[in-house]
GUMAR-680504 format. One line per 2 residues: number of its first residue (from 1); for each residue x, y, z of C-alpha. Coordinates in steps of 0.1 Angstrom, whole numbers, padded with zeros to 4 digits. Layout:
N
NUM) X:Y:Z; ...
This chain:
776
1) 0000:0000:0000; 0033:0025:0003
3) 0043:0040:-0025; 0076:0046:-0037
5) 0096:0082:-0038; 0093:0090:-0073
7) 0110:0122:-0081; 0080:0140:-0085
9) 0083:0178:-0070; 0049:0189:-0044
11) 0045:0222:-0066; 0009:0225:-0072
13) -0016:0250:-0052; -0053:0241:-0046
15) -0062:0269:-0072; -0037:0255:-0098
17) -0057:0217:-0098; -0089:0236:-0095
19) -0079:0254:-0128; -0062:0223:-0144
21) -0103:0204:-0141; -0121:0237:-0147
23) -0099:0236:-0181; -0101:0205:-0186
25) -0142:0200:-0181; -0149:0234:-0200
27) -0122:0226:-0227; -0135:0238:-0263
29) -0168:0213:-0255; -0188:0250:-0246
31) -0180:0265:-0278; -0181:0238:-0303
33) -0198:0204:-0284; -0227:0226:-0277
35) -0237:0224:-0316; -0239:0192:-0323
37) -0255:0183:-0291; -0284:0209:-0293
39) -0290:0195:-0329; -0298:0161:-0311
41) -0314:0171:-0280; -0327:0207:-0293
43) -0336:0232:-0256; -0332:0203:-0232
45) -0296:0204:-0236; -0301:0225:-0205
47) -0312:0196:-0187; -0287:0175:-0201
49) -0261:0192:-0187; -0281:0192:-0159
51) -0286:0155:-0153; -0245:0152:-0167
53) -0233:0172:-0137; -0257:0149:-0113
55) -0247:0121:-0126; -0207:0126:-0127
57) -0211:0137:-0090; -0218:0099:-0080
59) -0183:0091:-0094; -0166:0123:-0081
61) -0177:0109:-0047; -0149:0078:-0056
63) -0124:0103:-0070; -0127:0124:-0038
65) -0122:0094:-0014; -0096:0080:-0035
67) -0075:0106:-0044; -0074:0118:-0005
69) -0064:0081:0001; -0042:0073:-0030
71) -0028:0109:-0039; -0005:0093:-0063
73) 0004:0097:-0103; -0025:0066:-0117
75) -0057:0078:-0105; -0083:0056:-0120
77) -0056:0031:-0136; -0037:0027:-0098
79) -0071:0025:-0078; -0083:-0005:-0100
81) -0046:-0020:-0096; -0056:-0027:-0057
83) -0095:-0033:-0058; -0104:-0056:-0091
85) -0082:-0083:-0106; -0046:-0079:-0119
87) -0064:-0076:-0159; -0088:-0052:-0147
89) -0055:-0028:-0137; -0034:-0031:-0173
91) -0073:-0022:-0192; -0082:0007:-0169
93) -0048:0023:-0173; -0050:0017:-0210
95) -0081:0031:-0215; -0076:0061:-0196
97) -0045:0063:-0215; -0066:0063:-0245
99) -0089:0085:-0232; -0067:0113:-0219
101) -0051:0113:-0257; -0084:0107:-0281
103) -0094:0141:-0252; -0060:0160:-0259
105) -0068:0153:-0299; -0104:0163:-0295
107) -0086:0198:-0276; -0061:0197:-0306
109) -0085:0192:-0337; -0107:0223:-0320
111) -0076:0248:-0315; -0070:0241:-0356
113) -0111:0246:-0360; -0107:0282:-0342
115) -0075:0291:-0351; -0078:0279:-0385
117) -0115:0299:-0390; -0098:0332:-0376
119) -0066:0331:-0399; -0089:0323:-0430
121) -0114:0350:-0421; -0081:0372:-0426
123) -0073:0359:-0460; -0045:0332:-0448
125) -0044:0300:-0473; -0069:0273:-0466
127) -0044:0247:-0467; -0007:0241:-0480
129) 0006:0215:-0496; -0025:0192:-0500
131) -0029:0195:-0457; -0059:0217:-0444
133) -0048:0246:-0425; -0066:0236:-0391
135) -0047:0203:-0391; -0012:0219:-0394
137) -0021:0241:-0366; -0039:0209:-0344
139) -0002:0192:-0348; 0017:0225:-0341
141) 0000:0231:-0309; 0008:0196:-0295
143) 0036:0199:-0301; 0040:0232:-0282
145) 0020:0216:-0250; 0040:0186:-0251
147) 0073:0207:-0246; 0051:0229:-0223
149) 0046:0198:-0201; 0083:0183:-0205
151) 0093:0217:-0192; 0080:0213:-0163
153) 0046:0212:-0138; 0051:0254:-0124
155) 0054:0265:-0159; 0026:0239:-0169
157) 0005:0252:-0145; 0011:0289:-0148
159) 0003:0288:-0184; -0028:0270:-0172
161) -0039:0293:-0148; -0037:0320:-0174
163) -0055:0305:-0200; -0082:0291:-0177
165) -0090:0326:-0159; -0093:0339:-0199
167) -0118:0312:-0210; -0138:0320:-0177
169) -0138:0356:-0185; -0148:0358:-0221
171) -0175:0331:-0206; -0186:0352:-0183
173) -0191:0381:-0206; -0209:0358:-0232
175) -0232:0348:-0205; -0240:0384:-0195
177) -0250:0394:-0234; -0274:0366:-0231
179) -0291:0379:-0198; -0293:0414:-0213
181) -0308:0394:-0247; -0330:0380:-0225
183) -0343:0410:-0203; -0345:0438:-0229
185) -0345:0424:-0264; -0365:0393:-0264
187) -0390:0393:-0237; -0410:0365:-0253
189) -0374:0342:-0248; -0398:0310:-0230
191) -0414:0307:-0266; -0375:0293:-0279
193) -0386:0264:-0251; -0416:0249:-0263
195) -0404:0225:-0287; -0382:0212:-0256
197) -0372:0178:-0265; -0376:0180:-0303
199) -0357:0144:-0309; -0374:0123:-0275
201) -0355:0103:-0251; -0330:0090:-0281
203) -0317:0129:-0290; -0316:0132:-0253
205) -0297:0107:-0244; -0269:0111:-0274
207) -0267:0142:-0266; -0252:0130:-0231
209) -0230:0109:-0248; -0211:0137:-0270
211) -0211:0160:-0242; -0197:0135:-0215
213) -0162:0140:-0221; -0166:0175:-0205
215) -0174:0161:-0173; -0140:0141:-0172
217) -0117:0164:-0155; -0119:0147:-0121
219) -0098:0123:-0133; -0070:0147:-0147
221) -0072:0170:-0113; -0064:0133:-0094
223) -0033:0128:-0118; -0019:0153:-0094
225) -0018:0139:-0068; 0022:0133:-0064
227) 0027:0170:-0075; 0001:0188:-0052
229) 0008:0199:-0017; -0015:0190:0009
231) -0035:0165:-0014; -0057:0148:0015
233) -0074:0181:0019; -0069:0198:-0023
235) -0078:0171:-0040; -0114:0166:-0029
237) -0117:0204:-0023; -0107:0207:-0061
239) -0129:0181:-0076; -0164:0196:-0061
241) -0152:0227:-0069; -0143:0222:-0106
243) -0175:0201:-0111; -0199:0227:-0094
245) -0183:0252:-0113; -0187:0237:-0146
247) -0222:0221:-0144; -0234:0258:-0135
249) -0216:0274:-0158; -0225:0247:-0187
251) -0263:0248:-0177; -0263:0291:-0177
253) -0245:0291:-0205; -0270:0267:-0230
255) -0300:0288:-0210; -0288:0320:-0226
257) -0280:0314:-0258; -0311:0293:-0260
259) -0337:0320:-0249; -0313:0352:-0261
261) -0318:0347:-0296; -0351:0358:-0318
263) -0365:0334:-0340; -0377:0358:-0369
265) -0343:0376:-0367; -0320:0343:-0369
267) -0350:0326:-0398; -0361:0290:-0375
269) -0365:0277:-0343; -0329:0291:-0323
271) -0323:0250:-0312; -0323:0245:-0349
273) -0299:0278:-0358; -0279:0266:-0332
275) -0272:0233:-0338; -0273:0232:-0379
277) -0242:0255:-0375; -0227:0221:-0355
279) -0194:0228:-0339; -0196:0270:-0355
281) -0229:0271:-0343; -0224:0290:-0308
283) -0202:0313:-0328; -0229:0321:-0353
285) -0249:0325:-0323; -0230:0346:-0305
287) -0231:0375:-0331; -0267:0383:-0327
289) -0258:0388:-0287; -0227:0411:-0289
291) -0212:0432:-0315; -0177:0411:-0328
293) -0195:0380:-0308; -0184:0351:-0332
295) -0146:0366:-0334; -0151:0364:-0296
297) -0162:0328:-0297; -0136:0320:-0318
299) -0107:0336:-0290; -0130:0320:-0261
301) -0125:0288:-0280; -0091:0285:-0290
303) -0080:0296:-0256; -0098:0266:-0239
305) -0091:0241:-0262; -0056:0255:-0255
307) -0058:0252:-0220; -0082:0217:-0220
309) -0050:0205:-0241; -0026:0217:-0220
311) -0041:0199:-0191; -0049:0168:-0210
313) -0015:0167:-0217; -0006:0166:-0183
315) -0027:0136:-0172; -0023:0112:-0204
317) 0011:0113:-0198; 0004:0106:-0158
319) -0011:0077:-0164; 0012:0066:-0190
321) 0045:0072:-0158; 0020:0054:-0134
323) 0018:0022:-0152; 0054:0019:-0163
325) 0065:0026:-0127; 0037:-0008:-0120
327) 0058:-0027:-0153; 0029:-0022:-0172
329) 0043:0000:-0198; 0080:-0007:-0205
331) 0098:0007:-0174; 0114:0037:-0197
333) 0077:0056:-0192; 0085:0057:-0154
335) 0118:0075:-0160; 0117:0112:-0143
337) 0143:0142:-0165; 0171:0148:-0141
339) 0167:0184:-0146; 0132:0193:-0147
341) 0114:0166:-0127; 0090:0155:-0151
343) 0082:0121:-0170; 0101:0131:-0200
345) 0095:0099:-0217; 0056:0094:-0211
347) 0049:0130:-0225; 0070:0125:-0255
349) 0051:0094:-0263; 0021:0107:-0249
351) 0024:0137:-0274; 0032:0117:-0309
353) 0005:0095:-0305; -0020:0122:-0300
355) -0005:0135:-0332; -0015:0108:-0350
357) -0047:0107:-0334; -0054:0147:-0343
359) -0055:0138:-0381; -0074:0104:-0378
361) -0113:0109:-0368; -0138:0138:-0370
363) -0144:0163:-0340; -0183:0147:-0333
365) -0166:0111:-0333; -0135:0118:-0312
367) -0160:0131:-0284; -0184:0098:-0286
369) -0152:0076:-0283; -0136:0098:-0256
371) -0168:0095:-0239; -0170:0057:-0243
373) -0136:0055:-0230; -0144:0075:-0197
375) -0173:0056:-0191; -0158:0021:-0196
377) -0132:0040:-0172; -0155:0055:-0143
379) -0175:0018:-0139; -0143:0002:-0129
381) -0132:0030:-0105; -0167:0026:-0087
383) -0164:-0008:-0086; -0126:-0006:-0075
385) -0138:0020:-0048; -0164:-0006:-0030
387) -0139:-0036:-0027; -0109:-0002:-0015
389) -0131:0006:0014; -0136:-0036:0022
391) -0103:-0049:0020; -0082:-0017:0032
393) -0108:0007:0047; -0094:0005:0081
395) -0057:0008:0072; -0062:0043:0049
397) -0059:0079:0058; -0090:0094:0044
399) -0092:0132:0038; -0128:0125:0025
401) -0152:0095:0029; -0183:0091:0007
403) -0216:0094:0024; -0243:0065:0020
405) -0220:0039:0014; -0222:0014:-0009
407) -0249:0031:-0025; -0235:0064:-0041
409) -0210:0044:-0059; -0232:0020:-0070
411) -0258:0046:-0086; -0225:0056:-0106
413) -0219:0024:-0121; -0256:0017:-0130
415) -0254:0055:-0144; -0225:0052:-0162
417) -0233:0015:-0174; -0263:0028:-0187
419) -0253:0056:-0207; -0223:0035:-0223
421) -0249:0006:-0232; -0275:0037:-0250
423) -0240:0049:-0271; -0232:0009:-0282
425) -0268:0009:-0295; -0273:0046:-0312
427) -0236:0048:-0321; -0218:0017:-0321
429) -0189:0029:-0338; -0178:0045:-0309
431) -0180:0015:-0290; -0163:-0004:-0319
433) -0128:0016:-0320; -0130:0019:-0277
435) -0134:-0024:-0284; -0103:-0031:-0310
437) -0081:-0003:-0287; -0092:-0028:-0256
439) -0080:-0060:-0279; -0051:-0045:-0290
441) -0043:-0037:-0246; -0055:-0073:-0234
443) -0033:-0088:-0263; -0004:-0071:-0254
445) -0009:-0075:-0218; -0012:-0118:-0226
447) 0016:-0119:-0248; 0043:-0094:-0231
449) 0028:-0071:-0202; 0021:-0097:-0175
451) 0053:-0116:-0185; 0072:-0085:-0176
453) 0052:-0076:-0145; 0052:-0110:-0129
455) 0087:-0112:-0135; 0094:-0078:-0117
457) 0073:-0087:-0085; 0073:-0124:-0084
459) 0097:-0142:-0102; 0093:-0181:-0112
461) 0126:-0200:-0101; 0115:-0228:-0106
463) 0085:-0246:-0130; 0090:-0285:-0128
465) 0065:-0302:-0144; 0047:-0324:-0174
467) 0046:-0303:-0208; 0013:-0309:-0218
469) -0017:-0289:-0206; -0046:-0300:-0200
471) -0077:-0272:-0200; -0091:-0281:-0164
473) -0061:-0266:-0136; -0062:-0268:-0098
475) -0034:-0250:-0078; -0027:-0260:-0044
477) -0009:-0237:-0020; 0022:-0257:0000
479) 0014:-0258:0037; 0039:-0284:0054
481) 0014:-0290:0075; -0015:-0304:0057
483) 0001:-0306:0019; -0003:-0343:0015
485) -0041:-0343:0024; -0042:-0310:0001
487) -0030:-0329:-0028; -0051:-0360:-0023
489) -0083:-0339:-0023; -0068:-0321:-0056
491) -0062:-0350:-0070; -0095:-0366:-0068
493) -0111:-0332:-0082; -0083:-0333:-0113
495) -0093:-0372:-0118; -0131:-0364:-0123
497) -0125:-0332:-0144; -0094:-0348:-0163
499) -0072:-0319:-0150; -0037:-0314:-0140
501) -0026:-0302:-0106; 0004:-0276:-0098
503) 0016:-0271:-0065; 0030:-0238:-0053
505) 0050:-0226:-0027; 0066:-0192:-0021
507) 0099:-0176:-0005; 0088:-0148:0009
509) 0115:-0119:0008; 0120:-0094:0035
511) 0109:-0060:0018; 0142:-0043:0020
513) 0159:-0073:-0001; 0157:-0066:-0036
515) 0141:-0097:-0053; 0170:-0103:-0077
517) 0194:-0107:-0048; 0171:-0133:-0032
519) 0177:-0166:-0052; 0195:-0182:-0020
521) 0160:-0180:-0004; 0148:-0204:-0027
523) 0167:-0232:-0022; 0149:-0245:0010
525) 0119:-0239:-0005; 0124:-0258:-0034
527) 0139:-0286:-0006; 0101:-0287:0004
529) 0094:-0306:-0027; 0119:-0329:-0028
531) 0102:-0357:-0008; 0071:-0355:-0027
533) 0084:-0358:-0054; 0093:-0393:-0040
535) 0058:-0408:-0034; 0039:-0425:-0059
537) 0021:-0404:-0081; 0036:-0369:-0071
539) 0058:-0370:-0104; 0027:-0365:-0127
541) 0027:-0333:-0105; 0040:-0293:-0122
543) 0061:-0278:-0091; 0062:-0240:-0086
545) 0088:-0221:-0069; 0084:-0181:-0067
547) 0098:-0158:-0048; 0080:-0124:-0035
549) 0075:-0097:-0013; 0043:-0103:-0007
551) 0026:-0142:-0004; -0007:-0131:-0013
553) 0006:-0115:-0047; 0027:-0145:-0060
555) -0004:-0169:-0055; -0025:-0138:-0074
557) -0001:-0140:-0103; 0004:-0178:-0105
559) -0031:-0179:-0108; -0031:-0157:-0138
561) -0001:-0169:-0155; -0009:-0210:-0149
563) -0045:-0200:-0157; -0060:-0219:-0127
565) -0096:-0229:-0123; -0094:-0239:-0088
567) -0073:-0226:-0057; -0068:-0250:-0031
569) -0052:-0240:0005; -0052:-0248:0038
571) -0084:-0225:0052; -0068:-0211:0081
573) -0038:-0193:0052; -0072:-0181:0035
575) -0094:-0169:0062; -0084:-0138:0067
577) -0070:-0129:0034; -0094:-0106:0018
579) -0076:-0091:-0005; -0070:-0133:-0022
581) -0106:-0135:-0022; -0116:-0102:-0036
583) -0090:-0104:-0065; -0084:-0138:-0075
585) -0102:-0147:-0108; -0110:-0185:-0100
587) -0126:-0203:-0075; -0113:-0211:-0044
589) -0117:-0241:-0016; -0104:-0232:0016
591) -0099:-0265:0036; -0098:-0275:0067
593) -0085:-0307:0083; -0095:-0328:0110
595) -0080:-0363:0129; -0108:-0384:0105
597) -0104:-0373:0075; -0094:-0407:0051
599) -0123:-0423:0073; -0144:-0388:0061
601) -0135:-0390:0026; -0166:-0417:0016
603) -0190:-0395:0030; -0197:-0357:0016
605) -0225:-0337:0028; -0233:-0299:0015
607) -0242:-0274:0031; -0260:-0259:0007
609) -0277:-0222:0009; -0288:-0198:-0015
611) -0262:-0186:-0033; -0236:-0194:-0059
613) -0211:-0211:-0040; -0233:-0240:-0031
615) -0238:-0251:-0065; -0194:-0250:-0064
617) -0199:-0273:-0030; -0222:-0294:-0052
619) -0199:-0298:-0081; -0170:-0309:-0060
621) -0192:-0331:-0040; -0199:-0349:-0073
623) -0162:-0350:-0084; -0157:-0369:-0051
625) -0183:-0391:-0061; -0174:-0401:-0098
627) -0135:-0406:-0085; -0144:-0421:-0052
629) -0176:-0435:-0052; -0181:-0406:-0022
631) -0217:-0407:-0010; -0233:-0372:-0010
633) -0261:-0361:0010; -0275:-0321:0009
635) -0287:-0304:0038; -0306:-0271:0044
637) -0318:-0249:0070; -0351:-0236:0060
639) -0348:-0200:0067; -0367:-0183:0038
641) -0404:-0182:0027; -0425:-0213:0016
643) -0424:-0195:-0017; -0382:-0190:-0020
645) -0375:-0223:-0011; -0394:-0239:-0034
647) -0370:-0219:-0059; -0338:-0229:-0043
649) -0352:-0267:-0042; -0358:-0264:-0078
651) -0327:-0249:-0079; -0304:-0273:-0068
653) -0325:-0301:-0086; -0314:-0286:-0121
655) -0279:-0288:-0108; -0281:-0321:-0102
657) -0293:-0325:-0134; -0265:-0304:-0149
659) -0243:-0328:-0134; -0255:-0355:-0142
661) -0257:-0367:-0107; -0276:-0394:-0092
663) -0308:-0370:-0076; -0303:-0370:-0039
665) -0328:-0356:-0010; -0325:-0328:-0001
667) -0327:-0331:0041; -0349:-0296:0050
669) -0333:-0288:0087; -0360:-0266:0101
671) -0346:-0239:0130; -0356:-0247:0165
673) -0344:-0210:0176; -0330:-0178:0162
675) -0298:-0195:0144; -0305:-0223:0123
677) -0264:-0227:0124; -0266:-0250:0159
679) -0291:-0269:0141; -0272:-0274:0111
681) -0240:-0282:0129; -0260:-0311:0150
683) -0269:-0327:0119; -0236:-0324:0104
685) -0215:-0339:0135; -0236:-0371:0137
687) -0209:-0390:0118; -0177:-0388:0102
689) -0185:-0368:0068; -0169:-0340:0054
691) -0185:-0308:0051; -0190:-0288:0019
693) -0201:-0252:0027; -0203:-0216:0005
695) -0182:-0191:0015; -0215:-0169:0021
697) -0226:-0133:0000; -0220:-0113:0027
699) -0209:-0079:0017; -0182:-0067:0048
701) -0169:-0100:0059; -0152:-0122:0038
703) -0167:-0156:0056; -0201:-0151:0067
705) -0205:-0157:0105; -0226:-0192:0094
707) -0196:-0204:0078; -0173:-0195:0102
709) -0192:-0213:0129; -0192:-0243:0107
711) -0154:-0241:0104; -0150:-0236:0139
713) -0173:-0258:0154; -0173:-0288:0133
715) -0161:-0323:0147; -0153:-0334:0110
717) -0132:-0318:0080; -0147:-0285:0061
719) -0146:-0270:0030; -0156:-0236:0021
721) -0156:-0233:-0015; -0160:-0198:-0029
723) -0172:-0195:-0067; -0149:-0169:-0089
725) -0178:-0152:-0114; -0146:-0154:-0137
727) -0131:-0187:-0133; -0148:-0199:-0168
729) -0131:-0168:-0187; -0102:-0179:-0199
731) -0081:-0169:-0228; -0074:-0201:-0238
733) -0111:-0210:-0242; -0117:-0182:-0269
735) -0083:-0186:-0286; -0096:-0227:-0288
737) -0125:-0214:-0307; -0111:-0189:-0330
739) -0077:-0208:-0336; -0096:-0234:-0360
741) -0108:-0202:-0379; -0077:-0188:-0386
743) -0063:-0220:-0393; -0085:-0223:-0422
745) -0076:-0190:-0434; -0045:-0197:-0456
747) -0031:-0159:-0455; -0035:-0159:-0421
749) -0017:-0196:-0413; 0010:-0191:-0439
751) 0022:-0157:-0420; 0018:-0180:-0390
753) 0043:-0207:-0400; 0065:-0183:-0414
755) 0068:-0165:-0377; 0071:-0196:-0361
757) 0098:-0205:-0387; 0117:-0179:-0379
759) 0115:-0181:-0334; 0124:-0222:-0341
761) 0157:-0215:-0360; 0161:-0187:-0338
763) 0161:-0208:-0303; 0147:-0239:-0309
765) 0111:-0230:-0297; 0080:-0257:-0294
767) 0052:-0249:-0301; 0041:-0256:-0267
769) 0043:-0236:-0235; 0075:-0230:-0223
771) 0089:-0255:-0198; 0112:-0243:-0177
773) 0140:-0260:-0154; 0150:-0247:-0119
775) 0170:-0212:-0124; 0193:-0208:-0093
């Protein structure tokens, strides 16, 4: 949970990260976003706005928690990296990596809109050369902001402070035309209103979607947080702020221009003036408000694109140091300039590949996939936020908490969820390039990424084992204490499934030994193994040796890398881990032994309640079964309605049938006081049986007290078997459906063969994973 020093200078004032999200919300979205959106939503763009500022407060409520909590370079990307699963961590950070440089372009494309319109109003050349005028300048002025930004955070932030005040204050005097429009030159201004949602929900909604991306500059005033002093206190202070600020100013802003403008004088409806103009519409706008209003609009624009790409800037290239200080970028992005104290590298590469980005998509469409991106972006972080405050709530220094907890951050993922599912349907191409950008991340994280990082934080010394795979994988956790009966449990779970099993133990390093001076630790753990290896059968076994700071991560990333199904460890190494159980991505069986257990092994008995981990309980019962001709028996304590357990009944009967299993009674325990649990447990201890139970739903423990009782009070062996929602995603499952397609694409195989040509004769590669001796 400590972070590292990372060079990084504490320059940054509460006013400087209020202005860097002021400019960064605002951007050139209220000059030319305004358009386009009022030609899909028409008057009710007010409310859009609106309901936008409402609905990005739920997730500021996680940014404001967090970023007191974390205040570190990351902010979405490094909050996701400790609350979801290691995947989850590499995407986030790659789509807010995407989405702070598709914003910077969007910033980029508008300067060369504004700038370009002024200079060609003057009599300057359209274009040179073949190249459009406003696409020379779009490339110029990131390249300006990227040396900006490599110069240094004062001067980034002085220039931003500047630019931002400016856009505020020709805002300020637009909105002020509109009031006096609205007072003294059109006092019928509520009939612009009355064809309010000209487009229905559909227009309404779009609308949202184009405008989103001005609601994103939470996440660029967290980016900060290793540059701003007193960040427990600014950070949260900054994002209410910002977001107040710009919602008011957003809604005001629409309201004026709306109801300041005369129909007869402008020729139709002002919505339809307004937004047939597109991204030139405010400007056209504007000259019926003030005298020299559209050269004004043009200034007010250029200046906040300017100063929405200056700050865009600043967080792509953020997020881009974050992850290559985690080795999820090549480790070069985490490098700081001696000089200047900045991440030289990740704004240089920041900056070219929003070059290319500038010259690639149209303004409307770089806003929709922007806004895509965020949203993808702002459901993780809320989701990241809930399992923060379980596992590590007690251990953080909060300088905010959000109110109403679990519930504010859930209303932000159903919001933002909802939204991003209305933009797949009404403009799917945004949610088509935000897809192959995902693909292209997840690929590079399978192939090179989680290599790299595993490497870095838990290194494999040693992977013994058979060559071949086989799809079905249980891991089991070394514990000298109970290993044997750990593998013979495994073992009759891999017959039944035809799996393979892989045991795992870890050196843990002390934290002030560098992990690539620790190799002597290994050699007693590898020891461990050696008289297993001895008994009959333990040869068909793979043997893992890591070495790590931290247990808990090594058995995170073996699971990953082996691509386990099924975690088995001893339960008393598992109960208390929450962070194992919140991260992991396959299921896990937490057991625990007792004097009886080969006398226990013919006789399973579930536990089974409601949820999703019984129906796990009931598919390892019926593995014990097939492999040892285990009798199973299912118990339950009646505890719902007539009504609900009719439905779990039913329930477990179609797993049965799923299984194919043998249908067995169900014995219906009914409670003869206020805990069914010493009812249950004097039906379980009649005689020697071991126990299947779920690990329980239970949202701020991670056992619920009726299977910890079990556990505890049980004369006969337990296991608590917890169900991983993502133990049947596995990359090798997809790549086992679409490998056969490519196959029988002859293009396609030939490049294939020709690559794997070249690796053979280039070191004698198989085709096949790679098998690795003990390194020492």
């Amino acid at each position: 949970m400590t972070t590292e020093h990372s060079g990084l200078v504490r320059s940054l004032s509460l006013l400087d990260i209020t202005m860097i999200g002021i400019a960064a919300m605002i951007g050139g979205a209220i000059f030319n976003l305004v358009g386009p959106a009022m030609n899909e939503s028409g008057p009710s763009l007010i409310i859009v706005f609106a309901i936008s500022g409402v609905v990005s407060f739920f997730t500021a409520l996680t940014y404001a928690e967090l970023g007191s909590a974390f205040p570190e370079a990351g902010g979405g990307y490094r909050w996701v990296k400790e609350g979801l699963p290691r995947p989850n961590a590499f995407i986030s950070g790659w789509i807010a990596w995407f989405g702070h440089m598709i914003a910077g372009s969007l910033y980029a494309v508008s300067i060369g809109d504004f700038f370009g319109s002024l200079l060609t109003s003057l009599g300057v050349a359209p274009e040179y050369g073949g190249i459009p005028l406003g696409k020379i300048i779009a490339v110029a002025s990131i390249v300006i902001f990227t040396y900006v930004n490599y110069r240094g955070v004062s001067l980034t932030g002085r220039v931003g402070n500047g630019l931002t005040i400016a856009q505020l204050v020709i805002i300020v005097i637009l909105i002020v035309s509109g009031l006096f429009a609205l007072g003294f030159v059109n006092p019928n201004w509520a009939e612009n209103f009355h064809n309010f949602v000209p487009h229905g929900m559909t227009g309404f909604i779009l609308a949202m979607g184009i405008t989103y991306i001005a609601f994103e500059g939470y996440e660029i005033i967290v980016q900060t947080g290793e540059e701003v002093k007193n960040p427990k206190k600014n950070i949260p202070k900054a994002i209410f702020i910002a977001l107040g600020v710009v919602t008011a100013l957003y809604v005001v802003f629409t309201f004026v221009f709306v109801g300041g403008l005369k129909p007869d004088v402008v020729g139709t409806e002002v919505w339809q003036y307004i937004g047939g103009y597109q991204d030139l519409g405010i400007g056209k706008a504007a000259q019926y408000l003030i005298p020299y209003g559209t050269i004004l609009v043009f200034v007010g624009g250029l200046v906040s694109s300017i100063a929405a790409l200056s700050a865009t800037t600043f967080s792509s290239s953020r997020v881009s140091f974050a992850m290559g200080r985690q080795y999820n970028l090549p480790y070069i992005f985490s490098s700081i300039h001696p000089k200047f104290h900045t991440p030289h590298f990740a704004i240089i590469a920041s900056g070219f590949i929003m070059l290319i980005m500038a010259t690639w998509l149209p303004l409307e469409q770089l806003a929709l996939v922007a806004g895509v991106m965020f949203l993808f972006l702002f459901t993780q972080v809320n989701w990241a936020g809930i399992n923060i405050r379980r596992l590590y709530g007690h251990k953080l220094d909060y300088g905010f908490k959000i109110p109403v907890f679990p519930l504010m951050p859930l209303i932000g993922i159903f919001a933002k969820a909802g939204l991003a599912i209305f933009l797949l349907i009404y403009n799917p191409i945004s949610w088509a390039i935000a897809i192959v950008w995902i693909l292209i991340g997840f690929s590079i994280y399978k192939l090179y990424i989680a290599k790299k990082e595993i490497e870095h934080y838990a290194p494999l010394v040693a992977n013994i084992g058979p060559q071949q795979r086989k799809d079905y994988r249980i891991m089991v956790v070394f514990n000298k204490k109970t290993i044997e009966k750990l593998v013979t449990i495994a073992s009759s779970i891999a017959k039944s499934k035809d799996g393979e099993i892989s045991l795992l133990n870890v050196a843990t390093i002390p934290i002030q030994i560098p992990l690539s001076m620790a190799h002597g630790f290994a050699e007693p753990v590898m020891k461990s193994f050696d008289d297993l290896k001895t008994k009959p059968g333990f040869s068909e076994y793979r043997y893992l040796v890591r070495l790590s700071h931290d247990t808990t991560e090594a058995i995170l990333a073996t699971a990953e890398e082996q691509g386990i199904n099924l975690l088995v460890m001893d339960f008393y190494d598992l109960k208390n881990n929450r962070k194992l159980l919140s991260l992991t991505t396959c299921d896990i069986m937490g057991v625990n032994i007792k004097k009886e257990f080969e006398k226990e092994l013919s006789h399973i008995v579930v536990a089974y309640d409601k949820g999703r981990h019984s129906d796990l309980g009931l598919e390892i019962a019926n593995s014990f079964s097939n492999s040892m001709n285990s009798k199973i028996r299912i118990v339950r304590g009646v505890v719902e309605s007539p009504e609900e357990e009719r439905d779990i009944l039913s329930r477990i009967n179609e797993k049965m049938f799923d299984l194919d299993l043998k249908k067995v009674p169900v014995e219906r325990i009914y409670p003869t006081s206020m805990d069914v649990t010493k009812d249950l447990l004097r039906n379980l201890n009649q005689d020697p049986e071991i126990v299947i139970v779920g690990a329980g739903n239970q949202p701020e423990q991670a056992f619920s007290p009726k299977t910890l009782a079990i556990v505890e009070k049980s004369k006969y062996s337990v296991f608590v078997v917890r169900d991983s929602r993502f133990s049947k995603i596995r990359a090798r499952y997809f790549w086992s459906v679409i490998a056969p397609r490519l196959k029988e694409n002859r293009f396609i195989y030939k490049i294939y063969r020709m690559a794997y040509g070249m690796v053979k004769s280039r070191k004698g590669a198989t085709p096949h994973e790679d098998y690795f001796e003990p390194k020492m």
